[in-house]
C-alpha positions as CSV (number, residue, x, y, z in Angstrom):
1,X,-8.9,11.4,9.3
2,X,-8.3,10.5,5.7
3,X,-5.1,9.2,5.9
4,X,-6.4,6.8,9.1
5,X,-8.6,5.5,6.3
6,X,-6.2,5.3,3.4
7,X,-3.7,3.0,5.7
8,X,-6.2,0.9,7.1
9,X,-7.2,-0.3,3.8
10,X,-3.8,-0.2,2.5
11,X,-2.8,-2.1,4.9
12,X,-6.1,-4.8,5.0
13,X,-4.6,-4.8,1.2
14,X,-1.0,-5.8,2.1
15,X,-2.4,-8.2,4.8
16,X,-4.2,-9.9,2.5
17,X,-1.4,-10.1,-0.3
18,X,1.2,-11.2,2.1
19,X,-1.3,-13.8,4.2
20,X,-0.4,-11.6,7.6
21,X,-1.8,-10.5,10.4
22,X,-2.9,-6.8,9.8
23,X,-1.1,-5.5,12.7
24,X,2.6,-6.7,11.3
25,X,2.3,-3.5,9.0
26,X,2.6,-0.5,10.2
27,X,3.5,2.7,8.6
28,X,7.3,2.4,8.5
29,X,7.5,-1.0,7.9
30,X,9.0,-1.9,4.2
31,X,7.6,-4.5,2.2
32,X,11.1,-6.4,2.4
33,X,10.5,-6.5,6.3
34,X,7.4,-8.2,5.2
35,X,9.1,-10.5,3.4
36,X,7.5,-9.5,0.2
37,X,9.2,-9.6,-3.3
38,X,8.9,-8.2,-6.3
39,X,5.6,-10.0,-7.5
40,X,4.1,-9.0,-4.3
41,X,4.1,-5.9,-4.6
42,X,3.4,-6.3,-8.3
43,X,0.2,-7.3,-6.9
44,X,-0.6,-5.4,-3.8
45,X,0.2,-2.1,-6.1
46,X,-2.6,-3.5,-9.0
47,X,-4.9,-4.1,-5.7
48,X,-4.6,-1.0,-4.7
49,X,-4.8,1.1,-7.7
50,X,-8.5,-0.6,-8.0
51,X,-9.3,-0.1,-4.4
52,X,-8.5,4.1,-5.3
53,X,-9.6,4.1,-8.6
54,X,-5.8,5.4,-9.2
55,X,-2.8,5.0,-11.3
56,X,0.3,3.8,-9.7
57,X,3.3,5.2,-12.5
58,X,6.3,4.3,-10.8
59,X,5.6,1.2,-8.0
60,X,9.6,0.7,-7.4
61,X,9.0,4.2,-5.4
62,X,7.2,2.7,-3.0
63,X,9.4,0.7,-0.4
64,X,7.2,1.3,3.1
65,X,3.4,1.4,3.9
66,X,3.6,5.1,4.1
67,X,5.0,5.6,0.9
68,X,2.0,3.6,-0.6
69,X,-0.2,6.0,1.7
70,X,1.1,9.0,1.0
71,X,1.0,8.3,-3.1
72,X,-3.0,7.4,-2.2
73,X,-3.3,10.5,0.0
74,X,-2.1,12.6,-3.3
75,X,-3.7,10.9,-6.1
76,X,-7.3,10.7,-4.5
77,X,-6.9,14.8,-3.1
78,X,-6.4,15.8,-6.9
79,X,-9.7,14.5,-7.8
């Protein structure tokens, strides 16, 4: 499934950022439960917009793992 795909990178990608186990983020976890700040996701947003090949216009939308999901879901189907 492509959206099995999209999160496990997205998530490998927030591990990373954060220095986490992957398994702490799951789809409804926040960023804040993370304990990540603004620079954070500054950076996990620049990571993943080079992963996708994708533009990310409006990062403050995107409080939870699924939100970054879904907003990779959408911007890689219009292609």
């Amino acid at each position: 499934m492509v959206e099995d795909r999209i999160f496990e990178k997205v998530r490998s990608i927030i591990a990373k950022q954060l220095g986490l186990e992957e398994g702490k983020a799951t789809l409804t976890t926040t960023f804040e439960d993370l304990g990540g700040d603004s620079l954070d996701l500054f950076n996990i947003v620049i990571e993943i917009e080079e992963e996708f090949g994708i533009q990310i216009e409006d990062p403050e939308a995107i409080k939870t793992v699924r939100d970054a999901v879904d907003f990779v879901e959408t911007k890689t189907k219009k292609h």
